[in-house]
GUGU-111928 format. One record per residue: residue in three letters; x, y, z of N, C-alpha, C in turn; residue number from 1. Coordinates in pm, 1 decimal, always signed. Layout:
BEGIN
  torke       n_x       n_y       n_z      ca_x      ca_y      ca_z       c_x       c_y       c_z  base
    ALA         X         Y         Z         X         Y         Z         X         Y         Z   NUM
...
//
This chain:
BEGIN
  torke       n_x       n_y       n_z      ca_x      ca_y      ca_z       c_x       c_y       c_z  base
    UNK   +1851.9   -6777.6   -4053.5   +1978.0   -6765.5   -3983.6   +2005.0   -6886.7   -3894.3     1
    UNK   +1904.4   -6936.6   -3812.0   +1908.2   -7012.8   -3710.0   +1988.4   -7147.6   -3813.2     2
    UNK   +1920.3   -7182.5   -3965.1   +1923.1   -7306.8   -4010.5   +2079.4   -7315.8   -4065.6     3
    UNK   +2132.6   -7201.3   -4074.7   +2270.2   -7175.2   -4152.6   +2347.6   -7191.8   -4007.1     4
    UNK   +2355.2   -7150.3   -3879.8   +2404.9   -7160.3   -3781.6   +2385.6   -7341.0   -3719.4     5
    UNK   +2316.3   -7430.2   -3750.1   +2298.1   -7529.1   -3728.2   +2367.1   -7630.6   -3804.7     6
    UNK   +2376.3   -7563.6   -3949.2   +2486.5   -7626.3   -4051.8   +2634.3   -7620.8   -4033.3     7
    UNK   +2671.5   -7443.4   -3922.8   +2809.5   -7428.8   -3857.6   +2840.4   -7503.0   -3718.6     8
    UNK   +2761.5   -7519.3   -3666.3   +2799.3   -7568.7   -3525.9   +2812.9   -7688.4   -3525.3     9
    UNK   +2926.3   -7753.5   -3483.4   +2947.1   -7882.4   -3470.1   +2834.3   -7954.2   -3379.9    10
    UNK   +2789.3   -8033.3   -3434.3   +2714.7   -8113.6   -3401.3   +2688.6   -8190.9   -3244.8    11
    UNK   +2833.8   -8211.7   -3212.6   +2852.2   -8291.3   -3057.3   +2901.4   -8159.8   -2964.5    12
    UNK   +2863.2   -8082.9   -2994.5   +2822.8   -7896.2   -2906.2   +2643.1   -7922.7   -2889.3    13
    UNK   +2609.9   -7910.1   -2955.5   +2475.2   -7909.2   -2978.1   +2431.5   -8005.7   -2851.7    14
    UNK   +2314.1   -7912.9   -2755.9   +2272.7   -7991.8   -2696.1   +2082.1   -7996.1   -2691.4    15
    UNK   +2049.0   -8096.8   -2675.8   +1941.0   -8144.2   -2732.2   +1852.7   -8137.0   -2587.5    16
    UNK   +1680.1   -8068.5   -2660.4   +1621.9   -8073.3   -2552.1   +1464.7   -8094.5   -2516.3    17
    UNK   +1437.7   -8165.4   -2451.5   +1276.7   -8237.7   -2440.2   +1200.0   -8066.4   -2528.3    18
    UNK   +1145.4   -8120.9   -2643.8   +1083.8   -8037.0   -2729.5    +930.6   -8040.5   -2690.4    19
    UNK    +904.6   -8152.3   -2661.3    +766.6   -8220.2   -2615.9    +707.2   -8056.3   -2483.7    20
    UNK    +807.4   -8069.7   -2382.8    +753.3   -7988.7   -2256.3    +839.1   -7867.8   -2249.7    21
    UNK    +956.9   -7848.4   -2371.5    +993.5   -7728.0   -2359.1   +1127.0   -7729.4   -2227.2    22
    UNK   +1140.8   -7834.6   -2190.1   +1283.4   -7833.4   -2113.3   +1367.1   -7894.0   -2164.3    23
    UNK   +1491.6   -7799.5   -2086.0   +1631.5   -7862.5   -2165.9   +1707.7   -7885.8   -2011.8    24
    UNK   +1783.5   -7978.5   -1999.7   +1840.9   -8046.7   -1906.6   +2024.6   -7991.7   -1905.8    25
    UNK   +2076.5   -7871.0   -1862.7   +2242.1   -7882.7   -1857.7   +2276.4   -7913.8   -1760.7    26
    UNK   +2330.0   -8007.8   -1800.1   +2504.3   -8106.6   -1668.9   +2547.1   -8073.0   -1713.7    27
    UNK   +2650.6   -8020.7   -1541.3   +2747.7   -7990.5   -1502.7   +2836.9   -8092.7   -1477.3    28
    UNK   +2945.6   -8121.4   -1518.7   +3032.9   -8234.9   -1519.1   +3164.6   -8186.3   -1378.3    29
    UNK   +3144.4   -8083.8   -1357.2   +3233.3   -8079.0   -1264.3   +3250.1   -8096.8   -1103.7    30
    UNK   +3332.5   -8194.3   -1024.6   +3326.3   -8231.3    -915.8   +3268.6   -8161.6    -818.1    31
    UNK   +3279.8   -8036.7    -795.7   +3287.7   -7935.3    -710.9   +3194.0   -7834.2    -741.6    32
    UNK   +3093.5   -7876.3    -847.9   +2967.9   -7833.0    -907.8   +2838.6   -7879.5    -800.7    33
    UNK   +2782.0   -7703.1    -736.9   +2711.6   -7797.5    -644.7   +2595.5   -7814.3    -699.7    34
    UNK   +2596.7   -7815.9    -837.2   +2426.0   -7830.3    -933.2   +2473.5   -7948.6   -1042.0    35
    UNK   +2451.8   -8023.7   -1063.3   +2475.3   -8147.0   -1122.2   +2382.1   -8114.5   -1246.2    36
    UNK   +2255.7   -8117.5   -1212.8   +2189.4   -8141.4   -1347.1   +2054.4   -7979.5   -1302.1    37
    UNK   +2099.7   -7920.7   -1449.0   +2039.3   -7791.9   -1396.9   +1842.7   -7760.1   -1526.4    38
    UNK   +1756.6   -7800.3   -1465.8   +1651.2   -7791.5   -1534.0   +1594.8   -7617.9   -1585.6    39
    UNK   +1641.3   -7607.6   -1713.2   +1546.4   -7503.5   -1791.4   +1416.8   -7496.9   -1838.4    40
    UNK   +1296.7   -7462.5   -1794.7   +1188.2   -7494.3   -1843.4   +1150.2   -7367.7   -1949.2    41
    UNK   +1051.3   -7369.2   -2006.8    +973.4   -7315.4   -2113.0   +1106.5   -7211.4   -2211.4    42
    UNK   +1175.1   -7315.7   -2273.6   +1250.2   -7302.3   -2361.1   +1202.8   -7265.9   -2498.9    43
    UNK   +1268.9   -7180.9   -2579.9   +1170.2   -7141.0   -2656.2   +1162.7   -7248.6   -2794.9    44
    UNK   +1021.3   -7256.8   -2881.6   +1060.7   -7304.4   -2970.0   +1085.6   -7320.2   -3103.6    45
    UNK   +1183.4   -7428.9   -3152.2   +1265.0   -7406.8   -3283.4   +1353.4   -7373.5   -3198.7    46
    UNK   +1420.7   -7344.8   -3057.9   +1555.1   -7308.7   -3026.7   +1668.5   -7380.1   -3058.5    47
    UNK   +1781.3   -7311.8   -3082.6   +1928.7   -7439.0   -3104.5   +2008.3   -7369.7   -2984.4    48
    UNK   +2026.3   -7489.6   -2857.6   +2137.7   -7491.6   -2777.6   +2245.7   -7597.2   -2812.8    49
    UNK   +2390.2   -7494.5   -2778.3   +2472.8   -7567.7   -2766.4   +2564.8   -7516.3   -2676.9    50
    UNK   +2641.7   -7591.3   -2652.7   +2772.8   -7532.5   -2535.7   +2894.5   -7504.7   -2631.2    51
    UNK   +2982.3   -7386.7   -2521.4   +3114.2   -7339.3   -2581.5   +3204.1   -7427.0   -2503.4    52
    UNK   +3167.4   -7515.8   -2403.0   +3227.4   -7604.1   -2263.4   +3257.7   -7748.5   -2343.9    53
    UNK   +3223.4   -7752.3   -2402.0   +3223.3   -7934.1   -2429.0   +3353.1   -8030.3   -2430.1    54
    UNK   +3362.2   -8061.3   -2339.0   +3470.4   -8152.3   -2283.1   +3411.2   -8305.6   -2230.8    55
    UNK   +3449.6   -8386.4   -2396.6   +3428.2   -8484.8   -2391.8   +3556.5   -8554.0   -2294.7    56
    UNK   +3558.5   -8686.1   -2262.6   +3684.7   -8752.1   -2177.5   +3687.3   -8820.7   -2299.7    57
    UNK   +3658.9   -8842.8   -2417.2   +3778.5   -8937.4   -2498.3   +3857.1   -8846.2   -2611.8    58
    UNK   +3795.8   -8698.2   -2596.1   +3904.3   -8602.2   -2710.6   +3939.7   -8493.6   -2612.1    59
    UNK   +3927.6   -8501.4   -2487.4   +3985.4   -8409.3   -2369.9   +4085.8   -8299.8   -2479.9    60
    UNK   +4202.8   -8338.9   -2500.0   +4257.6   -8247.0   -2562.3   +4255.8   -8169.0   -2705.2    61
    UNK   +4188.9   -8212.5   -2747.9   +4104.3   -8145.9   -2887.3   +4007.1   -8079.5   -2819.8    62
    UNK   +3908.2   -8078.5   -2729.0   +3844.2   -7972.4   -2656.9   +3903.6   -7919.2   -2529.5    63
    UNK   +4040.6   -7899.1   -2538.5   +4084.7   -7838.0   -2426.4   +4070.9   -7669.5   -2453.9    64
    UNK   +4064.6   -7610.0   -2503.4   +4011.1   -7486.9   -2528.5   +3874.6   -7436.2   -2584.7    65
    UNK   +3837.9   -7291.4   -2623.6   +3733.9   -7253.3   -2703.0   +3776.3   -7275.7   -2811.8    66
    UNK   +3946.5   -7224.5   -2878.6   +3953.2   -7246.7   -3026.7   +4125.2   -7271.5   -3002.3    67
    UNK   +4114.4   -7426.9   -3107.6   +4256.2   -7426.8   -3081.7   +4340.5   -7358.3   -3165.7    68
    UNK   +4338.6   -7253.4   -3213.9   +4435.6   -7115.3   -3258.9   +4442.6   -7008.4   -3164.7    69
    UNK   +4372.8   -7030.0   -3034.5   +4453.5   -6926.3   -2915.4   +4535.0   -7065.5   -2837.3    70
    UNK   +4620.8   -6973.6   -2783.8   +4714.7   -7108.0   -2620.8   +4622.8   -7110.9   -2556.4    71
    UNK   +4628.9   -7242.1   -2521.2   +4553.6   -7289.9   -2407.9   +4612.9   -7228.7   -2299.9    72
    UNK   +4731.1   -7175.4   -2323.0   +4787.1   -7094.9   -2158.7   +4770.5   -6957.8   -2130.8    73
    UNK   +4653.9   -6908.4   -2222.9   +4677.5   -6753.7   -2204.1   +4571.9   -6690.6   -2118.0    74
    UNK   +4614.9   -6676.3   -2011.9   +4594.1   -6665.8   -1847.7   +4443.4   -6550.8   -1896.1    75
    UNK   +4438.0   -6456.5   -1978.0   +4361.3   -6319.8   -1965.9   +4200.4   -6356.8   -2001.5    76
    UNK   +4195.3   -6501.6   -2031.3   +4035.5   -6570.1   -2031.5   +3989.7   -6571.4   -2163.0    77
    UNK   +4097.4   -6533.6   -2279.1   +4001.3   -6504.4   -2444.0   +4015.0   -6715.3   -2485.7    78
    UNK   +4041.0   -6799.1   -2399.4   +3969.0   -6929.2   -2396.4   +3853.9   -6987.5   -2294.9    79
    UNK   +3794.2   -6870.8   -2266.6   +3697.6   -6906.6   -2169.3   +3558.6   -6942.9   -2270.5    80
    UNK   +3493.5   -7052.8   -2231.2   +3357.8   -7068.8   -2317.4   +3237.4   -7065.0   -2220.4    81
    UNK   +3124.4   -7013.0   -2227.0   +3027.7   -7037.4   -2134.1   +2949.5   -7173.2   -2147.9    82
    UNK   +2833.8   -7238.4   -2068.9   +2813.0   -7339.9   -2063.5   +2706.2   -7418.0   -2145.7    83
    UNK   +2612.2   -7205.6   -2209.6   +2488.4   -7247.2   -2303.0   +2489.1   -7120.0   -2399.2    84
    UNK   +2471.8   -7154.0   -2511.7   +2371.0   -7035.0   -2566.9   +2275.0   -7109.3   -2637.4    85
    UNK   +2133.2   -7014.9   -2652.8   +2042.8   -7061.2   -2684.8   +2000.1   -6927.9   -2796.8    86
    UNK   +1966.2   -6970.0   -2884.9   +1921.9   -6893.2   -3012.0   +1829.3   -6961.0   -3091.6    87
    UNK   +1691.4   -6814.5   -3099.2   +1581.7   -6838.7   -3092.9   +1507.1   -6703.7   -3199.7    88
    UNK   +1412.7   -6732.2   -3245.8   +1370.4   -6638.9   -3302.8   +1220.4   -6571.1   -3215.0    89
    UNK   +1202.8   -6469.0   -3213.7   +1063.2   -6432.7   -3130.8   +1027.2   -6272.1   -3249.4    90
    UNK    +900.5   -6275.3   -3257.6    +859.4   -6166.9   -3389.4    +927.3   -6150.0   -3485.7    91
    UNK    +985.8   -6214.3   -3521.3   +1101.2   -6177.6   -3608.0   +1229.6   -6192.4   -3600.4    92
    UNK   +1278.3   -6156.7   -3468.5   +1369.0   -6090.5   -3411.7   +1483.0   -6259.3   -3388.5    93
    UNK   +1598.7   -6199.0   -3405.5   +1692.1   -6314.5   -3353.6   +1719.4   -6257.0   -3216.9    94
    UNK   +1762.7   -6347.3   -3147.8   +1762.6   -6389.9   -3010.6   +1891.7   -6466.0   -2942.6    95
    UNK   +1924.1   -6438.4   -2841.8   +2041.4   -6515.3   -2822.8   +2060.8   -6486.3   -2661.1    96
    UNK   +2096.8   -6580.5   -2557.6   +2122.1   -6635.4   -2478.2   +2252.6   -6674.6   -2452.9    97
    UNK   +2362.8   -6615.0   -2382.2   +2437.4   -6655.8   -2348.6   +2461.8   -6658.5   -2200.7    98
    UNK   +2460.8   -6804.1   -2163.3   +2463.4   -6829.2   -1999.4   +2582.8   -6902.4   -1941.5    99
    UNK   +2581.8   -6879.5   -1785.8   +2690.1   -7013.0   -1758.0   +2634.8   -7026.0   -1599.5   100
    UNK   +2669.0   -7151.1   -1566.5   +2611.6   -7176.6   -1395.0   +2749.9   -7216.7   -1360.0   101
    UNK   +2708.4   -7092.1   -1210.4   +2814.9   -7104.7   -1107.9   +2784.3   -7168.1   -1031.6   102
    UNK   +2847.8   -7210.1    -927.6   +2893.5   -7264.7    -789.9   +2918.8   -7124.4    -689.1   103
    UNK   +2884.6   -7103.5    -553.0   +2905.8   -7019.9    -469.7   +2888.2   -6872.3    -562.1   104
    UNK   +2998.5   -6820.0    -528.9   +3036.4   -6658.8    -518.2   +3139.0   -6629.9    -623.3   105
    UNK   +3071.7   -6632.3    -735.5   +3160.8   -6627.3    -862.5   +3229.1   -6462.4    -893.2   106
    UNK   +3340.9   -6472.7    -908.2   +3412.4   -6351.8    -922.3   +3332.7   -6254.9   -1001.7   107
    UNK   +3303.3   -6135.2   -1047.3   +3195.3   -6050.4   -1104.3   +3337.6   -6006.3   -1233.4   108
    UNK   +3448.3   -6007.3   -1252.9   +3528.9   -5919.9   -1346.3   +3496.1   -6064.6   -1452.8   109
    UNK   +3575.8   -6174.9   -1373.4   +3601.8   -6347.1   -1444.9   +3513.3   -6356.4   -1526.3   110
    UNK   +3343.6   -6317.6   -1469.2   +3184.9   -6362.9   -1505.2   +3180.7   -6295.2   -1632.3   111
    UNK   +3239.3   -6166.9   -1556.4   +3198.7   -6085.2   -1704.8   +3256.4   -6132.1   -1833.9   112
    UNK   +3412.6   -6137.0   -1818.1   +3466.0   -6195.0   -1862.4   +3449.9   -6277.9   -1997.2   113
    UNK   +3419.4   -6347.3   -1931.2   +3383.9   -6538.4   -1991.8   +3239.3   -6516.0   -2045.1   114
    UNK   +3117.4   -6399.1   -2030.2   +3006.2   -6403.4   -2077.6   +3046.8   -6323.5   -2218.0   115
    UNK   +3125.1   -6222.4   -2193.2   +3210.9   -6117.0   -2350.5   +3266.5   -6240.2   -2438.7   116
    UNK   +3362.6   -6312.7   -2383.9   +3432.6   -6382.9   -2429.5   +3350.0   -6423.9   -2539.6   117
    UNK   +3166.6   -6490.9   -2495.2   +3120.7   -6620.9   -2532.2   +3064.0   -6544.2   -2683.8   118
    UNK   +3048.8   -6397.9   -2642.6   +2932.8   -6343.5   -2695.6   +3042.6   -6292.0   -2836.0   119
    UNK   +3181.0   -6274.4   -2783.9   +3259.0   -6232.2   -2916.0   +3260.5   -6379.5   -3047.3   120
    UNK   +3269.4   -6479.6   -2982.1   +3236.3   -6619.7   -3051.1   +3113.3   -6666.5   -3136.7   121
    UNK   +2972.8   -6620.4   -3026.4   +2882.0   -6616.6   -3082.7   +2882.0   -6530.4   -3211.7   122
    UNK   +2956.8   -6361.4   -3208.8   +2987.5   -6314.1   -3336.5   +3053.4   -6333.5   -3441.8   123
    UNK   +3157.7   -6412.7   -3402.5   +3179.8   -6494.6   -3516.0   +3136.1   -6603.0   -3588.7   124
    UNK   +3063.9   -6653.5   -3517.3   +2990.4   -6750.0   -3577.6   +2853.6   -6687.0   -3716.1   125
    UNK   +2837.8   -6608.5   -3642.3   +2705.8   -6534.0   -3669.0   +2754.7   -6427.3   -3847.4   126
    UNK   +2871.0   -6418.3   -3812.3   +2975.6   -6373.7   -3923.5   +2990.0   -6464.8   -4033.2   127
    UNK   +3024.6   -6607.1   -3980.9   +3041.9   -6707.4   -4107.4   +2914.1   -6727.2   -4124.2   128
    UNK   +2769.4   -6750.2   -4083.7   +2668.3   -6761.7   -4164.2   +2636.4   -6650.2   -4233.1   129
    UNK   +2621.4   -6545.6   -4204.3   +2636.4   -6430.4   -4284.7   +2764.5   -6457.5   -4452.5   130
    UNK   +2822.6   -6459.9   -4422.7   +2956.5   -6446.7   -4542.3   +2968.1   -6578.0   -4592.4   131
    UNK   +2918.1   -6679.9   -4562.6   +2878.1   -6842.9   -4619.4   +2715.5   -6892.5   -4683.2   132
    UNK   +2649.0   -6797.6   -4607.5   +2497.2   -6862.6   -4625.6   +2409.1   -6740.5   -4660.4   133
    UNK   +2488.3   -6590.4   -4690.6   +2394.4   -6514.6   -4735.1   +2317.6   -6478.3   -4658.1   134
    UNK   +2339.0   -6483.2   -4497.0   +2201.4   -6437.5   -4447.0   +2258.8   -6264.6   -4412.9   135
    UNK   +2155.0   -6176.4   -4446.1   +2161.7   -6062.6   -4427.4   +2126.8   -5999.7   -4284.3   136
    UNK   +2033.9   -6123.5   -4216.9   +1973.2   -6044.0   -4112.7   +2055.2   -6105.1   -4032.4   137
    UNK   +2151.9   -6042.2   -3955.8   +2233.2   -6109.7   -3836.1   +2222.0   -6028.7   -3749.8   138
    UNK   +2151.9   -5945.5   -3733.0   +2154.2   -5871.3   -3589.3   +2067.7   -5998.0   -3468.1   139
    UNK   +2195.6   -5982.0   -3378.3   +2066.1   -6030.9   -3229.7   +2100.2   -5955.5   -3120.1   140
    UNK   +1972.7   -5971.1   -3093.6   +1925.0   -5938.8   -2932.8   +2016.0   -6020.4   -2816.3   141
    UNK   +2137.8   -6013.6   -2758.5   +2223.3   -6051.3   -2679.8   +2145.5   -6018.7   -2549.7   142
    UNK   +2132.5   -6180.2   -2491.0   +2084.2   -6212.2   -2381.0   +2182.4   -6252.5   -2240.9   143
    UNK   +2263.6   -6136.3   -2159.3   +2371.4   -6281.5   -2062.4   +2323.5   -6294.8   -1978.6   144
    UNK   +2341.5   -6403.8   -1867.3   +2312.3   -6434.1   -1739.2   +2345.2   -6534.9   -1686.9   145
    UNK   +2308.0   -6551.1   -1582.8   +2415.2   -6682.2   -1478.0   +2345.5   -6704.8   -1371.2   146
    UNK   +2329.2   -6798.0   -1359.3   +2305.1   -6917.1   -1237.9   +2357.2   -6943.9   -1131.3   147
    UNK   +2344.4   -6869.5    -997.3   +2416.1   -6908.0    -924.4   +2364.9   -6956.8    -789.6   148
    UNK   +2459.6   -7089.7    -704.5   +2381.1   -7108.0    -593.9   +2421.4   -7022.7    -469.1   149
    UNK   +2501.6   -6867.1    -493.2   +2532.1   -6795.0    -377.7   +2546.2   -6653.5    -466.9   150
    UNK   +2371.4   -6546.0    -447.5   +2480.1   -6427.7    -541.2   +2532.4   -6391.3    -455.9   151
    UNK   +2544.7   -6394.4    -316.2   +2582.9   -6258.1    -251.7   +2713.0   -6240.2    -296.7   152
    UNK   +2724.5   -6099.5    -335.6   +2839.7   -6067.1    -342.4   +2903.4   -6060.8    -504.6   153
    UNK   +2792.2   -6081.1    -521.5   +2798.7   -6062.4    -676.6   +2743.3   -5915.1    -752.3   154
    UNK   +2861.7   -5841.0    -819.0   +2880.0   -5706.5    -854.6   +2705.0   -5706.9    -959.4   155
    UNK   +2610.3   -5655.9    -974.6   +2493.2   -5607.0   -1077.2   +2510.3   -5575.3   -1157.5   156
    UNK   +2621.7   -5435.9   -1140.1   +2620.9   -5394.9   -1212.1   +2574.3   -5376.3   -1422.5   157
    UNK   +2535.7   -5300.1   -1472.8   +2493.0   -5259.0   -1567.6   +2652.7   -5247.7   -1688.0   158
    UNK   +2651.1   -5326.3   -1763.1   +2794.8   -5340.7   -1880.7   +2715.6   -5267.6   -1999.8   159
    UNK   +2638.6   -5229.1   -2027.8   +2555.3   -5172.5   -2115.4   +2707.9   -5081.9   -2241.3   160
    UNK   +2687.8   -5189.4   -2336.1   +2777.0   -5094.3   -2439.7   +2720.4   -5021.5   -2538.7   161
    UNK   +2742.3   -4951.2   -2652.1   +2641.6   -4906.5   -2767.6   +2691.4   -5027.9   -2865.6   162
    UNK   +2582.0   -5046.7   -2974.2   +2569.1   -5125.8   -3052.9   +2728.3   -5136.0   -3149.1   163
    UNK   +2816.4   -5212.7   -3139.4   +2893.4   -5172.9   -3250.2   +2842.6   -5176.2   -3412.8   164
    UNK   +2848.8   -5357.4   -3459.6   +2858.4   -5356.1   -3554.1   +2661.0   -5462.4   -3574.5   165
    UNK   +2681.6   -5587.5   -3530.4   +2570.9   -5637.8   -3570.2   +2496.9   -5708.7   -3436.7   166
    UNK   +2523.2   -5647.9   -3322.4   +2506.2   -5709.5   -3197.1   +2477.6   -5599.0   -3074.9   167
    UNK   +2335.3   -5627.5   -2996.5   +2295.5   -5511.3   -2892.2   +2388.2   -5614.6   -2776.8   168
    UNK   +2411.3   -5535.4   -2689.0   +2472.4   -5551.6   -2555.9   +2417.4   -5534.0   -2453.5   169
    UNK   +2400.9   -5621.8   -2376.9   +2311.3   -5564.1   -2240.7   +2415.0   -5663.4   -2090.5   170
    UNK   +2420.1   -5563.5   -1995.0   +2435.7   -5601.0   -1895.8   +2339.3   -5747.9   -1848.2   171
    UNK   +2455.3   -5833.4   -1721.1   +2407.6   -5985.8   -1706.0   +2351.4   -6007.3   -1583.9   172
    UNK   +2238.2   -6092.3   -1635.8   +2150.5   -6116.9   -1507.9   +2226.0   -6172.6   -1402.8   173
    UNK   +2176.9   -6252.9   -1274.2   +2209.1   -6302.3   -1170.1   +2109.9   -6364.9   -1163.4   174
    UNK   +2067.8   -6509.9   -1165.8   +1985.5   -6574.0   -1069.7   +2026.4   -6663.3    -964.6   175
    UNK   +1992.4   -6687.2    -862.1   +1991.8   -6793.9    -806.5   +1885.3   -6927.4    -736.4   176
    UNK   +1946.0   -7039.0    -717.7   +1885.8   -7107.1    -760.1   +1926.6   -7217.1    -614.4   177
    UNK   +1854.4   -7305.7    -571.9   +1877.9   -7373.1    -454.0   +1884.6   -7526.4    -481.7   178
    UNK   +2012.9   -7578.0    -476.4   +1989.9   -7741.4    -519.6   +1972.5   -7830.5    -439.5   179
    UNK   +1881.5   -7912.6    -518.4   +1827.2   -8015.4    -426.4   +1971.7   -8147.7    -323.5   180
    UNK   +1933.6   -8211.3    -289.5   +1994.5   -8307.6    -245.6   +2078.4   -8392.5    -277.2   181
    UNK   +2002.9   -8386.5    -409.5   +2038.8   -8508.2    -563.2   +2113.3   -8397.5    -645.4   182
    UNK   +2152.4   -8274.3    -620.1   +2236.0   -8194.6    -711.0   +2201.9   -8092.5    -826.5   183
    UNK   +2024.7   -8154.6    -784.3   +1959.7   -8073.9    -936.7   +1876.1   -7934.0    -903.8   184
    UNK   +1849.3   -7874.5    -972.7   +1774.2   -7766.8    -995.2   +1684.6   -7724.8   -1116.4   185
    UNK   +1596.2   -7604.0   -1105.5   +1484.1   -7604.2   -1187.7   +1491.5   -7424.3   -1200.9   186
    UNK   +1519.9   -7362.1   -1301.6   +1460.5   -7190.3   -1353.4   +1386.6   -7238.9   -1499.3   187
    UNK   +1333.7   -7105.6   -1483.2   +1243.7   -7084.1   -1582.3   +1361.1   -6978.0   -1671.7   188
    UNK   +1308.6   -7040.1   -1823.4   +1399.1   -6971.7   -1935.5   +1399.9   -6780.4   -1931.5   189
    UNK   +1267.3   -6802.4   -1900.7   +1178.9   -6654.2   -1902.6   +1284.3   -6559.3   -1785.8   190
    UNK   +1302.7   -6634.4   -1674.2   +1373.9   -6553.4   -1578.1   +1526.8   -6535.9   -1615.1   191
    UNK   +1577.9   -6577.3   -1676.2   +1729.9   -6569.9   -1771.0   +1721.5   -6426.8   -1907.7   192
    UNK   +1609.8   -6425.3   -1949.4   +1578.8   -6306.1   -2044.9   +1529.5   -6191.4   -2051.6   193
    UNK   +1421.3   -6185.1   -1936.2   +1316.7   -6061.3   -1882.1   +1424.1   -5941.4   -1850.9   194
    UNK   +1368.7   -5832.0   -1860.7   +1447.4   -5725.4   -1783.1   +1390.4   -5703.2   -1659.6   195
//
C-alpha cells in the first residue's frame, strides 16, 4: 500500500527525513509561527511523510488550496490541509498520522476541523491506490494530533466515531512543546501516537 501511495503523491509534498537517526525536521514557514523548525525523533521506518500545506513561493497559486476543484473561498474549512501525515506499517498493520503544529491557543472546533478535513483526503487517496493499484488492504489505523506551544484551553475532548467504511477514528492528541530561542523544538514520534 505504502509503495502505490508513493507512486500517488506528488512528489514536492513529500517530505524527506534523516533515515540514518530516525528524525524528520517540519518547518514552519509562517511569520507568526513561534516554532520555526519542529524536530520529530524516532520516526518510524520505511515511513512516507508528506504535507497537505505545501506552499511553495514560486507556484503560490497552484498551491493555494488542498484541491483546486473546491473555492479557495469557502469559509467552512473543506480547504484546510494539515502540516504532516506520516504512514507507516507496524505488524502488519497500516498506520497513519495525521498532525499539524500550532502557535498559542488554537481554536478546538477549527483543530478539529482541519485534522477531519486531512483525514477525509488521506481517504481518498487511500481510495485511488486501492481502485488503481489493487491494493485490497486499505484499512488504517488513524492517528491525529497537534503540537502546541500553549494547550491551555484547549477542548480534549474524545471525537471517537464508529468505523465507517475503511478507516478507525480516534479522538486528537494535544502536545505541547517549548521553543527554544532559535524557534526550534524536539517530540518524540511515540508521544504523537500512544494512547
Amino acid at each position: 500500500m505504502l509503495t502505490a501511495l508513493k507512486e500517488i503523491i506528488n512528489p514536492n509534498t513529500i517530505i524527506n527525513y534523516d533515515t540514518a537517526s530516525n528524525v524528520l525536521k517540519l518547518k514552519e514557514e509562517g511569520i507568526d509561527s513561534k516554532v520555526a523548525v519542529l524536530h520529530i525523533s524516532h520516526i518510524p521506518k520505511d515511513a512516507l511523510a508528506f504535507t497537505l500545506d505545501h506552499q511553495p513561493k514560486k507556484d503560490a497559486q497552484k498551491y493555494k488550496q488542498l484541491s483546486l476543484y473546491v473555492s479557495s473561498t469557502n469559509n467552512t474549512g473543506v480547504n484546510k490541509g494539515c502540516d504532516l501525515i506520516v504512514l507507516w506499517q507496524e505488524n502488519k498493520k497500516n498506520k497513519a498520522l495525521v498532525f499539524d503544529l500550532k502557535s498559542d491557543r488554537p481554536k478546538a472546533s477549527a483543530t478539529e476541523k482541519q485534522l477531519n478535513n486531512s483525514e477525509l483526503f488521506l481517504n481518498y487517496l487511500i481510495s485511488m491506490a486501492k481502485e488503481h493499484y489493487g491494493k485490497s488492504n486499505g484499512i488504517f489505523e488513524i492517528n491525529k494530533a497537534i503540537v502546541t506551544t500553549n494547550p491551555r484551553g484547549v477542548n480534549k475532548r474524545a471525537t471517537y466515531q464508529p468505523n465507517t467504511q475503511q478507516i478507525k477514528r480516534h479522538s486528537y492528541k494535544v502536545q505541547s512543546v517549548n521553543p527554544s530561542s532559535s524557534r526550534s523544538a524536539k517530540i518524540s514520534f511515540r508521544q504523537l501516537v500512544t494512547v
